[in-house]
C-alpha positions, 0 to 999 in steps of 0.5 A: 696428444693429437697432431695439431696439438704436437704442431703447437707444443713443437712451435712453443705455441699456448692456446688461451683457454676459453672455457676457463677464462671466457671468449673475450669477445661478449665484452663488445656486446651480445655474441656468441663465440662461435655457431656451428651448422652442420659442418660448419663451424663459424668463429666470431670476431678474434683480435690481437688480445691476451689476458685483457692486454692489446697486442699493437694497438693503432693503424697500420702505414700510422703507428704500426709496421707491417711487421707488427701488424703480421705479428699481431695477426699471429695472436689473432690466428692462435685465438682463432685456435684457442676458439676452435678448441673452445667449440668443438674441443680437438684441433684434429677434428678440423677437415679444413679453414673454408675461409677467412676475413680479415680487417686490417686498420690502415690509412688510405694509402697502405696497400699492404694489408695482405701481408698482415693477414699472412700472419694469421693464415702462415700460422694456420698452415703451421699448425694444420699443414694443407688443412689450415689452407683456405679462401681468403680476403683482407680489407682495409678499414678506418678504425676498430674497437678498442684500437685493434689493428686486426680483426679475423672472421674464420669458418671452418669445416670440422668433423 
């Protein structure tokens, strides 16, 4: 068992599996789940859901505290994982996150939306120590399909 595989069991952390149940993502429309170049790898979109169920669906500063939006960009990070794994096959093979995007949806005056995306990021560090450290923005927008509070764009450099 490799290192960041020990790190998720430690944690009680399952990565869903997308070569057996599919990247959820195509349901949205045509995408791949992820496109590498060279080594690069770059992840399609991955929101708060598992097995077809929305993880706190709504806005943030509305419906949602930051506290279950930081809670649903968790899922999103171990999706993100579970999405490395599905291209590449070995959390070990990742030299480093290059960067991450991450939507959050908000009303106009929620100025906290760093503190959401944390929870994707803290995760990454968990998992992957100094490596799962990247670049980073986080934007506030108006809305995101099927009511998703997060949305996450990854890259990554993987060996």
């Amino acid at each position: 068992m490799g290192q960041a595989a020990q790190r998720l069991r430690d944690l009680g952390i399952s990565l869903p599996d997308f070569g057996k149940v599919g990247y959820y993502g195509t349901e949205y429309g045509k995408m791949k789940a992820h496109h590498q170049v060279g080594r690069l790898l770059f992840l399609s979109g991955h929101v708060p859901e598992r097995n077809g169920a929305i993880l706190y669906p709504g806005r943030l500063g509305e419906t949602v505290t930051v506290e279950q939006g930081y809670e649903a960009a968790r899922l999103v990070g171990i999706n993100c994982l579970a999405g490395i794994v599905h291209a590449i096959g070995d959390l070990d093979r990742v030299v480093g996150i290059v960067r991450t995007l991450c939507f959050v949806v908000c009303t106009p005056t929620f100025y906290d939306v760093h503190k959401v995306s944390s929870g994707a990021t803290d995760l990454f560090a968990d998992v992957l120590g100094d490596r799962g450290i990247g670049g980073r923005a986080t934007i506030g927008v108006m809305s995101l399909a099927k009511n998703h509070c997060v949305e996450l764009w990854l890259t990554a450099e993987v060996e």
